[in-house]
C-alpha positions as a Markdown table, in Angstrom:
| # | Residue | x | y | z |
|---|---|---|---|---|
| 1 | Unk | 27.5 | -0.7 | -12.6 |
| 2 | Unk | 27.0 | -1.3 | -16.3 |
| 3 | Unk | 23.8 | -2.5 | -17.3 |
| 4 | Unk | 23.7 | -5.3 | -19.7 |
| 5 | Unk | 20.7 | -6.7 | -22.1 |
| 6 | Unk | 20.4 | -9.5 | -20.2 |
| 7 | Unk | 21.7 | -8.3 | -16.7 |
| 8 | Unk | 23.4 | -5.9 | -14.3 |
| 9 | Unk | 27.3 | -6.4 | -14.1 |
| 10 | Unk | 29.7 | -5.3 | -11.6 |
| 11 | Unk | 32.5 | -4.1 | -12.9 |
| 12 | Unk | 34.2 | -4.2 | -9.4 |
| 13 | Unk | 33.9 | -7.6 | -9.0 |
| 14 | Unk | 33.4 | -9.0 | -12.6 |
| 15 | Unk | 30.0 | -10.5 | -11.3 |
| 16 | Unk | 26.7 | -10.6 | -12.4 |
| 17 | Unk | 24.1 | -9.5 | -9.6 |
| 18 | Unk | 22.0 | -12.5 | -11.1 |
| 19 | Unk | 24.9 | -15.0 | -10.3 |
| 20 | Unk | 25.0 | -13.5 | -6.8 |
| 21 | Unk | 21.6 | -14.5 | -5.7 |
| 22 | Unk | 21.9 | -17.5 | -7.6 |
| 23 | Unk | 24.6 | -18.7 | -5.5 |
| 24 | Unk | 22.4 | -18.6 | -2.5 |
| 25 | Unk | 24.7 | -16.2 | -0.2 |
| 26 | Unk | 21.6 | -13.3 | -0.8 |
| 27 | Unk | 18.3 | -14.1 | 1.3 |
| 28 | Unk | 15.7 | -12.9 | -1.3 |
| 29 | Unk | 12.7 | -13.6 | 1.0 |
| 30 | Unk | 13.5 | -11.0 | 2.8 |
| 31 | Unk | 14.0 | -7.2 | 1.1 |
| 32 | Unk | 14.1 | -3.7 | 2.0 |
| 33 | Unk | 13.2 | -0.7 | -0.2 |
| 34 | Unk | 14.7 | 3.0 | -0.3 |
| 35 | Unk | 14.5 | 5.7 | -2.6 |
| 36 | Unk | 14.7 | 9.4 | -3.1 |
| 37 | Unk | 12.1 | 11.8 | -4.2 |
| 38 | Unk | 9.7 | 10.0 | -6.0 |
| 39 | Unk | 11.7 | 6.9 | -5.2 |
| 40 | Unk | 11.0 | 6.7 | -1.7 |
| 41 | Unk | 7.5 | 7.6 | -1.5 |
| 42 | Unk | 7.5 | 4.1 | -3.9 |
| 43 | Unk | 9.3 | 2.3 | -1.6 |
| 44 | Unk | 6.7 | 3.1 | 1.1 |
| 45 | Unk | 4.0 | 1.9 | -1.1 |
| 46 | Unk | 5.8 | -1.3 | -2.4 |
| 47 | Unk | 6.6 | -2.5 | 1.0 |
| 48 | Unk | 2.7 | -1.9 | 1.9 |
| 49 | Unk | 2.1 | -4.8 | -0.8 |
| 50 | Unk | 5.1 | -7.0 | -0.8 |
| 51 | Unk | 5.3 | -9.1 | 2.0 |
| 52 | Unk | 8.6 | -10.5 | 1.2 |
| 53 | Unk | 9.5 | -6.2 | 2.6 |
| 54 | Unk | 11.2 | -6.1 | 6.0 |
| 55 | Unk | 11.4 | -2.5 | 5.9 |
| 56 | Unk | 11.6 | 0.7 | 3.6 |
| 57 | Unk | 13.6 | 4.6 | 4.3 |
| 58 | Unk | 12.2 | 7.3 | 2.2 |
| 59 | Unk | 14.9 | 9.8 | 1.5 |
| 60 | Unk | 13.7 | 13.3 | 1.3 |
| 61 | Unk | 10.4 | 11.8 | -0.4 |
| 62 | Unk | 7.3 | 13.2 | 1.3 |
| 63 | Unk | 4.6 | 10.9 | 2.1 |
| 64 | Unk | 2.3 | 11.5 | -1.2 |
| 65 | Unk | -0.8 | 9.6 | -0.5 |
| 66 | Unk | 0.9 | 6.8 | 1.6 |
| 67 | Unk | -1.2 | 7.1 | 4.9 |
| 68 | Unk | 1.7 | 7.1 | 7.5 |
| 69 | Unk | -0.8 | 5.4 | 9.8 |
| 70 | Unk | -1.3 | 2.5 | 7.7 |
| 71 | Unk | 2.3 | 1.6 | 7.3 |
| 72 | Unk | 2.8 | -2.2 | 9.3 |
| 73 | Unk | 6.4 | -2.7 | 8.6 |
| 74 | Unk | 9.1 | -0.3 | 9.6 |
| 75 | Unk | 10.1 | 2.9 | 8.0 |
| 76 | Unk | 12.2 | 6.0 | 8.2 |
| 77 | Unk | 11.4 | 9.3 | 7.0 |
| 78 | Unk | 14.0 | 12.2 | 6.0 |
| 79 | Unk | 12.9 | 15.0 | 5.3 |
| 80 | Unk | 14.7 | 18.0 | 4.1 |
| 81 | Unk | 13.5 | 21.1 | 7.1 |
């Protein structure tokens, strides 16, 4: 990917990711979040707030303050033993 001042562009495919959901093959209504680290314990929180979230994975992450019992919307966890 080579990010652009205006947008992100595949080089792949010679697309812009902003004329792929423009083109209406891309449900944005409904998302999932993942991220790593820091990254995933965001995901965990975004998804608490968007409701447009479906579900979220938290790669290696921890919890942080995210109260595990609070979350309503599916998650994975993976942790590092």
């Amino acid at each position: 990917m080579v990010t652009l001042p205006s947008h992100t562009f595949s080089a792949r495919t010679g697309r812009s990711v902003v004329s792929i959901i423009d083109s209406g093959r891309i449900d944005t209504t409904k998302v999932g979040y993942f991220g790593h680290s820091f990254g995933g314990v965001t995901s965990l929180a975004v998804c608490q707030v968007d409701a447009r979230c479906q579900a979220a994975a938290n790669l290696d992450g921890g919890v942080g303050a995210i109260d595990q019992r609070a979350l309503s919307r599916p998650a994975l966890l993976l942790t590092a033993a």
